[in-house]
C-alpha positions as CSV (number, residue, x, y, z in Angstrom):
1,X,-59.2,-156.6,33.1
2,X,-58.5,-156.6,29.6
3,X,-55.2,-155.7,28.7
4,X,-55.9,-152.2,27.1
5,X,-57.5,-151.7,30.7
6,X,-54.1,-152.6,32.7
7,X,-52.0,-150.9,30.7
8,X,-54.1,-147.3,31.0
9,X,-54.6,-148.2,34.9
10,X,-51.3,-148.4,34.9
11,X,-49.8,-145.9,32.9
12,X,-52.6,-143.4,34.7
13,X,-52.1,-145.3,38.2
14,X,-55.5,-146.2,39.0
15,X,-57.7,-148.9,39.2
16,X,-60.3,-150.1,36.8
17,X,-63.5,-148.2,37.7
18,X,-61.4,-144.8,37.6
19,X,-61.1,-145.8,34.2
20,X,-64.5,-145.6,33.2
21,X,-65.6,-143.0,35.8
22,X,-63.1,-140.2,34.8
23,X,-63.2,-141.1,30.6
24,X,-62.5,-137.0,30.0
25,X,-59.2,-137.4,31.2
26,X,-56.2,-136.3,28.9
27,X,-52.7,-138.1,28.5
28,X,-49.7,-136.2,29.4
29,X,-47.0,-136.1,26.6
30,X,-45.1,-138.5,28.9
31,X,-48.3,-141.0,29.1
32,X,-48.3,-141.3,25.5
33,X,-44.5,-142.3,25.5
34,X,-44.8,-144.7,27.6
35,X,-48.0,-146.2,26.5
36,X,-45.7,-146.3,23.1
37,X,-43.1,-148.1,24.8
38,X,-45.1,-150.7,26.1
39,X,-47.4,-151.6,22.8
40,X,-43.8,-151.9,20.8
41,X,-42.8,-154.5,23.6
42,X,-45.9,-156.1,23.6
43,X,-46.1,-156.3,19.7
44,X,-42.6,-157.9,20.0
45,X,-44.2,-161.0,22.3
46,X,-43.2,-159.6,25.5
47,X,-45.9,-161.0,27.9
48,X,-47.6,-157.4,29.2
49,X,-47.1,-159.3,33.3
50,X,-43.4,-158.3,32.4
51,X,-43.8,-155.5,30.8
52,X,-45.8,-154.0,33.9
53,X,-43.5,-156.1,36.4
54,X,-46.7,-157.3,37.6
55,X,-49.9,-159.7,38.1
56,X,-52.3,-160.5,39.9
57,X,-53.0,-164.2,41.4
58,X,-55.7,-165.2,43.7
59,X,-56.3,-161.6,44.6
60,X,-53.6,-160.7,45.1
61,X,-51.0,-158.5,43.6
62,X,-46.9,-160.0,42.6
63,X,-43.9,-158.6,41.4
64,X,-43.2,-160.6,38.3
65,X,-39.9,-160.5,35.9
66,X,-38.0,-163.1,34.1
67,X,-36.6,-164.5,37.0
68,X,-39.9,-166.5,37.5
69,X,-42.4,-168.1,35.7
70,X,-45.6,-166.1,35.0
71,X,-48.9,-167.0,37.7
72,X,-51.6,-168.4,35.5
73,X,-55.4,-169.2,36.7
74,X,-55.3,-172.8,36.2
75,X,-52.2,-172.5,39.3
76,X,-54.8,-171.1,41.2
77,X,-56.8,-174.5,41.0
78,X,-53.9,-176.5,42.3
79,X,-54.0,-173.8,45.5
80,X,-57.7,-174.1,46.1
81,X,-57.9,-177.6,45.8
82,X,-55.4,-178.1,47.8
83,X,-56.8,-175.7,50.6
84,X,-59.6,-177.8,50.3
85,X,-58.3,-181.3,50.9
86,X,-56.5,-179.6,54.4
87,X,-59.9,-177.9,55.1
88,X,-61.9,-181.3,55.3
89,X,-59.2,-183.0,57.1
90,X,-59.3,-180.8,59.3
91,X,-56.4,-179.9,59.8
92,X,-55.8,-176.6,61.5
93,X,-52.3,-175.8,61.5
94,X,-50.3,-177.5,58.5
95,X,-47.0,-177.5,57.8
96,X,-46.8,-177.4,54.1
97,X,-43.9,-177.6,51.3
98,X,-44.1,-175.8,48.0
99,X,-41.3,-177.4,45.3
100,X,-39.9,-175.2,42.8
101,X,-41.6,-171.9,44.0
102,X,-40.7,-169.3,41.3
103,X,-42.5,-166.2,41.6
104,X,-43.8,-167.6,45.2
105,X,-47.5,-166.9,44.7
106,X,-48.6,-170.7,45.5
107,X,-46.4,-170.5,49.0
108,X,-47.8,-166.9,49.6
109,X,-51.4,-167.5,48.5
110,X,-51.5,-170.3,50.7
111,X,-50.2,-168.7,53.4
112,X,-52.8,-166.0,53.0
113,X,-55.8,-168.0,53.0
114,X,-54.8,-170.2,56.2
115,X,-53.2,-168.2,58.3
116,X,-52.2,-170.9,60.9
117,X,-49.8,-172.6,58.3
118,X,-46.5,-173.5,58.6
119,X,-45.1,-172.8,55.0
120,X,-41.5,-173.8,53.5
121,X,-40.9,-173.0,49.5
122,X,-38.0,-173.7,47.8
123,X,-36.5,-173.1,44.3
124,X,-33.1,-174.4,42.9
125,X,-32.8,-170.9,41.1
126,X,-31.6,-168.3,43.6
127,X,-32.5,-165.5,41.3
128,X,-36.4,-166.4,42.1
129,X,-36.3,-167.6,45.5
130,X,-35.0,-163.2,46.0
131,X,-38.3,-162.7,43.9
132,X,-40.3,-165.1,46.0
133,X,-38.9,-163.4,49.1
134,X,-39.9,-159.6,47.7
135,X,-43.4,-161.1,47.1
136,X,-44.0,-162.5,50.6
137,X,-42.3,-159.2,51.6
138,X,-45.0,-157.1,50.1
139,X,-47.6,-159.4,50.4
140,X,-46.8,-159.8,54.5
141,X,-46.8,-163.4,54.1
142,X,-44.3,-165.6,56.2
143,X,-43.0,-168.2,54.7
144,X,-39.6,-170.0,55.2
145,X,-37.5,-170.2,51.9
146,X,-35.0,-172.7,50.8
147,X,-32.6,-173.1,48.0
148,X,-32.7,-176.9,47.2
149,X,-32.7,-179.1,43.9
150,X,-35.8,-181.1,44.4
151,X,-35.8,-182.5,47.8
152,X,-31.9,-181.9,48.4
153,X,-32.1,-179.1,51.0
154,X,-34.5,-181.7,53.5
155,X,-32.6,-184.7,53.0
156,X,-30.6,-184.1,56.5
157,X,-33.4,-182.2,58.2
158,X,-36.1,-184.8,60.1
159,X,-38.6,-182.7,58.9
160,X,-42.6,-183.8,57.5
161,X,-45.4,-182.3,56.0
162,X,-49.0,-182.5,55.8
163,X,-48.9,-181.2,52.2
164,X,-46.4,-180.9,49.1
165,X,-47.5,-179.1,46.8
166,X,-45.8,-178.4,43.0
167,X,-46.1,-177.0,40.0
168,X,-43.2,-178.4,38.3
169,X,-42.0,-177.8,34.9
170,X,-43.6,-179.8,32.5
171,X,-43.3,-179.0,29.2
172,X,-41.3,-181.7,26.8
173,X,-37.8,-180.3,25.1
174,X,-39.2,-181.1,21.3
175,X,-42.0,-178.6,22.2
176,X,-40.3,-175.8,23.6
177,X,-39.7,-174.6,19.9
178,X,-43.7,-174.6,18.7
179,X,-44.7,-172.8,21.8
180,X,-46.3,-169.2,21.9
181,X,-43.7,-166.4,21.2
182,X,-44.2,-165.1,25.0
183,X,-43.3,-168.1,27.0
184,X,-39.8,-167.8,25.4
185,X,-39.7,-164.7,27.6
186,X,-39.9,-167.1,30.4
187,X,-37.0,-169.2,31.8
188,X,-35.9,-172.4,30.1
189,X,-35.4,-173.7,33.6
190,X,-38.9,-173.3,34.7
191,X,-40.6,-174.7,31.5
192,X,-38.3,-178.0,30.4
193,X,-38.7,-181.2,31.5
194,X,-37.0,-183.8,29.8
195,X,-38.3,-186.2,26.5
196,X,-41.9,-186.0,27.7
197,X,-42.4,-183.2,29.8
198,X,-42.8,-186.1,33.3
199,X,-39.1,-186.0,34.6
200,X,-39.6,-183.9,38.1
201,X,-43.2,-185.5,38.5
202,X,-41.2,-189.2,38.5
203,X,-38.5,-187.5,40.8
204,X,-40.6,-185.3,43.1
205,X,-43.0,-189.0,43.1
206,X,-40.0,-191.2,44.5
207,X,-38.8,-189.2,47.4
208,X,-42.0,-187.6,48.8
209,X,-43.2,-190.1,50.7
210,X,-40.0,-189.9,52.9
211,X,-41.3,-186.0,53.4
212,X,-45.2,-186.4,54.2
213,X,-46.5,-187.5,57.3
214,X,-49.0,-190.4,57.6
215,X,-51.7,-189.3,55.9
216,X,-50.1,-186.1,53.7
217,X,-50.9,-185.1,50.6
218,X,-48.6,-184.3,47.2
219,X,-50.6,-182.5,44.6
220,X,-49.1,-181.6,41.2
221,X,-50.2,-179.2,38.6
222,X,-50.0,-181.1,35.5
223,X,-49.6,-180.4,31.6
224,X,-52.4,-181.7,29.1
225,X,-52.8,-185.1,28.7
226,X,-50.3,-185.8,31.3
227,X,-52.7,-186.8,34.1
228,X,-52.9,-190.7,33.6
229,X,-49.0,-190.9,33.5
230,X,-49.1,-189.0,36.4
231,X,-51.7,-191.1,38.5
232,X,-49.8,-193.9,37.3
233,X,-46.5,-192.6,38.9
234,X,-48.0,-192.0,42.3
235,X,-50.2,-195.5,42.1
236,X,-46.5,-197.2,41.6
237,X,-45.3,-195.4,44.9
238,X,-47.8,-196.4,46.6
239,X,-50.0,-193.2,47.3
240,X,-53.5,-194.1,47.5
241,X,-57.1,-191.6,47.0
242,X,-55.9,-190.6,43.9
243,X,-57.5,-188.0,42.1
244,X,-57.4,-185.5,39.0
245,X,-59.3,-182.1,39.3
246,X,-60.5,-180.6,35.7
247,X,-59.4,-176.9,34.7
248,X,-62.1,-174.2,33.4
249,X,-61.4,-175.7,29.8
250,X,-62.1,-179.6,31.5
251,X,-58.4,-180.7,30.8
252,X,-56.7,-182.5,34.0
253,X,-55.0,-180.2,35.6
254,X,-54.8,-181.2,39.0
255,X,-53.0,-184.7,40.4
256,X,-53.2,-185.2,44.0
257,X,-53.1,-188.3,46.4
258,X,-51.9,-189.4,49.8
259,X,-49.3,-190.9,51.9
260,X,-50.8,-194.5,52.9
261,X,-51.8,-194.7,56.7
């Protein structure tokens, strides 16, 4: 939907084709205020996902606030090709990580889709891990949460995956400034990511072969024209089939590769 179309179907609490089927209907005086109240937000750069306290990703609906980053569709390439790359190995029950969670909906969607997996998330910010939580709440998605700054909360747990998955923060400090008026809605935390935007893809690189079984996969969402640093990072630690997957506008969006048998 447009986003004249989610703010009347919300507003009016309906969905999209009780828009158009029922176009007689009249706004109460109380509509109109708060119709008001969300254009003057939205024509200050509030992102309208916040000013609902809501989007929808991979069909499904979260809870989203400035605790979390916003879901975007190119995320929900990094979910489906990573569904994929289980799917043809074949494997039916995974147990699967998801670094730096945020709003959840990679964990969640996940979970959704392959109902047999084992799913851990974690996020160093506690504030979004009670988001997360809400969202696989609502969503009646189980997943097993974890506080932890990158790897930190595993280190002293004997504990493997078949997949780590992450959509780290990745945009550089000296950009942060020339960035669209709505992401600075979004937290700092969840956006920053050193001189060039590649500091958690180095860190998350180094340590997750200790946390993949034989085999396992780590797949990143990446920022544009990071992809060749990227597959450079997991060549050097010695992952091997790797791959980038293009987005709807053919930029790199998606790093992947595997654990060496």
């Amino acid at each position: 939907m447009n986003e004249a179309e989610l703010v009347l179907s919300h507003v009016l609490n309906c969905d999209k084709l009780s828009l158009y089927l029922n176009k007689d209907i009249n706004l109460t005086k109380g509509n109109s205020v708060l119709i008001s109240e969300i254009l003057k937000r939205r024509i200050s750069g509030e992102p309208l996902q916040y000013i609902l306290g809501k989007t929808e990703f991979m069909g499904l609906e979260f809870k989203v606030d400035k605790r979390a980053l916003i879901p975007r569709p190119e995320t929900e390439i990094l979910v489906e090709t990573a569904i994929n790359e289980l799917r043809t190995a074949g494997i039916s029950c995974p147990k699967i990580f998801d670094l730096g969670t945020g709003s959840g909906c990679i964990a969640i969607s996940i979970a959704k889709l392959l109902p047999g997996a084992i799913i851990w998330a974690a996020d160093i910010s506690k504030e979004a891990l009670q988001l997360a939580a809400a969202n696989a709440e609502s969503n009646k998605a189980e997943i097993k949460f974890l506080r932890s700054d990158i790897f930190s909360a595993l280190e002293l747990k004997n504990e493997q995956f078949d997949l780590i998955i992450s959509n780290p923060p990745y945009v550089a400090v000296s950009e942060l400034s020339s960035l669209a008026k709505e992401i600075s809605f979004e937290p700092r935390c969840a956006l920053a990511a050193g001189i060039e935007g590649l500091d958690f893809y180095a860190l998350i690189s180094a340590q997750a072969q200790v946390y993949l079984k034989i085999g396992g996969i780590l797949a990143f969402e990446v920022g544009v024209n990071q992809s060749q640093q990227v597959c450079a990072m997991l060549f050097k630690e010695n992952f091997s089939d790797i791959k980038t997957i293009k987005d709807y506008n053919n930029i790199n969006r998606v790093v992947m590769g595997r654990k060496n048998l």
